[in-house]
N, C-alpha and C positions, 0 to 999 in steps of 0.2 A: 576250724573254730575252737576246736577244744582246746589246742596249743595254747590260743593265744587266753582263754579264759584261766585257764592255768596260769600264764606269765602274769596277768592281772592280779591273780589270787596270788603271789610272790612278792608282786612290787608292794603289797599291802603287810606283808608279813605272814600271809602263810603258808603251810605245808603240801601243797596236794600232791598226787602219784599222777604217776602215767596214765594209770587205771580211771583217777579222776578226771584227766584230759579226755579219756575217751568214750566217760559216760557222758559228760556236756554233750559231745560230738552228734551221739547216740540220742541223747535229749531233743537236739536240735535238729535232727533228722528227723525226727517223728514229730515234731510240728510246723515240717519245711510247708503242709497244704497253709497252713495259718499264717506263715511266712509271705506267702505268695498273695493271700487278701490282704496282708498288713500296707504290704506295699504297693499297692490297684486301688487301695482307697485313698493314698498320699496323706495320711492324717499323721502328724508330727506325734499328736500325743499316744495313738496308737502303736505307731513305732517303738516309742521309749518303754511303753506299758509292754510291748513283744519282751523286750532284752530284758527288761527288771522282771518279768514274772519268770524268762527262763534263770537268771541268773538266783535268783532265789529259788526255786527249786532244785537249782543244781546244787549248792552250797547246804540245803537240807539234805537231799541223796546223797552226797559225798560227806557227810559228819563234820560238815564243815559252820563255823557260825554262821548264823543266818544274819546277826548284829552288824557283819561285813560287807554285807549289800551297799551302800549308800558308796563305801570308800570302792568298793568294787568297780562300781560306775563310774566312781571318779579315776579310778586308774585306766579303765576301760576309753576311757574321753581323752586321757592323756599318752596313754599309748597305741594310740586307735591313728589320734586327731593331732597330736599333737607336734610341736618341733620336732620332737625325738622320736614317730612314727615310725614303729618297727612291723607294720602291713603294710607301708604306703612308700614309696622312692617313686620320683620325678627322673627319670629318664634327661642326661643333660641336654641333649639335642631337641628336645620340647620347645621349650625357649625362644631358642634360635630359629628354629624352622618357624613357628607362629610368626616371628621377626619378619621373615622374608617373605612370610605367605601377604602379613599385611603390606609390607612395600610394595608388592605386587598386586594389591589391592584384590588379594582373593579370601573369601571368605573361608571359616572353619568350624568343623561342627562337631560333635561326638555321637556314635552310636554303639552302644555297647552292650553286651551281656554282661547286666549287674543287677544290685539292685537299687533302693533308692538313695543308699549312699554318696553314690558315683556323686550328685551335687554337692557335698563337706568334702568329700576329696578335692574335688578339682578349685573347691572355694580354697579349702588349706592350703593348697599351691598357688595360688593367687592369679589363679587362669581361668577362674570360671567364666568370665564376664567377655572374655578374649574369643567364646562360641556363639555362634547365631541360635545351633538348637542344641541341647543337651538330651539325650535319650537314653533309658537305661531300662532293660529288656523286663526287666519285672514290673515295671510300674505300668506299661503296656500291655502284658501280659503273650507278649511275643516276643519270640527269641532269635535270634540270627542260626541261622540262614535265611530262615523265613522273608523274603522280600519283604514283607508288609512292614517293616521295621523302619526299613530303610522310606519307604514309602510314606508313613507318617511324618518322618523329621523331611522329609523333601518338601510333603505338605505346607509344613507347621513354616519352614524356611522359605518357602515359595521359589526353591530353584525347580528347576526340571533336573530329569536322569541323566539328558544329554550335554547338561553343563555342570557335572558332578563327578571326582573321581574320588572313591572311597579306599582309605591304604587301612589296613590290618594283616597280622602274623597270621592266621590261620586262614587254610588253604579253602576248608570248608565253609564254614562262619563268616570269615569275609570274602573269599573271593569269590567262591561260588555263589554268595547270599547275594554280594554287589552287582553281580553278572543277572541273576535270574531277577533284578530288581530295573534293568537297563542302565547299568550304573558301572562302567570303568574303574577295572581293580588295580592297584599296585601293593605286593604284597612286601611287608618288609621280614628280614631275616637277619639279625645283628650277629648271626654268628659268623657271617660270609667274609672273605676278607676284602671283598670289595664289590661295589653296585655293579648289576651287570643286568641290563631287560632281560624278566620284565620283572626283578627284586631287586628294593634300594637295601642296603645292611645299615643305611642311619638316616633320621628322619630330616638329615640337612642337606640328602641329595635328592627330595621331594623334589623343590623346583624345577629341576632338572626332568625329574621323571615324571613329571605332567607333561613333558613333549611326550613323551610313549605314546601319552594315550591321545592327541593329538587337540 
């Protein structure tokens, strides 16, 4: 977080240190508990009030103008959210896979350890609307592995576990979370140089790897 509050304070014209990057950091570790109600209460305007009271405070501790708040946000919005999103890459096999999952008339959902972001992300990429549930582990206030995760968007989607296969990179998080949930894992691994059960290396050998799990 600090990085990127620093590149913010750049694209505006100013100066900060590494030092400044890693007080933000430091700032925002010490009000991660505040962090975690901002996001459980799903209130738009409490969010924004989170980021504008850290960003002014950071920009006072760092000797930095406090006048620069307003263009801060606005750069923060633009290089957050924007076309030229330097947090945010789309994966190009996204797409495509969504493509064929709907030919095949299978539905798609998200569940993940974020926070309530994850809905402007996947709105920016123009796929929000492409998921049945959107899930994003802080606003639940539970975090993958934790079955209960997966549990709620199964709820919320009205499939069962036994007509569900959940694909994520970690071994923990997702596959063991999807397993202890009764929920069929496929994990994916993009550095592989080729899918082999039971990890696809790109999200357009999916279809395929729903036979695995039968």
């Amino acid at each position: 977080m600090g990085w990127f509050a620093a590149s913010c304070a750049r694209q505006i014209g100013l100066q900060p240190t590494e030092d400044d990057a890693r007080l933000y950091q430091k700032l925002y570790v010490a009000r991660l508990p505040e962090f975690v109600e901002v996001n459980i209460a799903r209130d738009p305007e409490r969010q924004r009030a989170f980021w504008s009271c850290l960003a002014r405070d950071w920009l006072t501790a760092a000797g930095l103008p406090g006048s620069a708040l307003e263009r801060m946000e606005t750069a923060a919005d633009e290089l957050g959210f924007g076309p030229q999103s330097i947090l945010f890459k789309l994966y190009e096999d996204v797409v495509p896979c969504l493509d064929r999952l709907d030919a095949l008339g299978i539905h798609a959902a998200v569940v993940s350890n974020w926070d309530y972001s994850l809905h402007r992300v996947l709105r920016m990429f123009g796929i929000y609307e492409r998921f049945v549930v959107v899930k994003a582990s802080l606003e639940e206030g539970i975090e993958k592995p934790d079955p209960r995760l997966f549990w709620i968007a199964l709820e919320e989607s009205g499939f069962t576990p036994a007509e569900t296969v959940h694909v994520g990179d970690d071994p923990v998080d997702d596959i063991e979370g999807a397993t202890a949930a009764g929920i069929r894992a496929v994990r994916i691994d993009r550095s592989l140089e080729r899918t082999e059960p039971p990890v696809v290396r790109t999200l357009l050998d999916l279809p395929e790897a729903l036979n695995w799990t039968g």
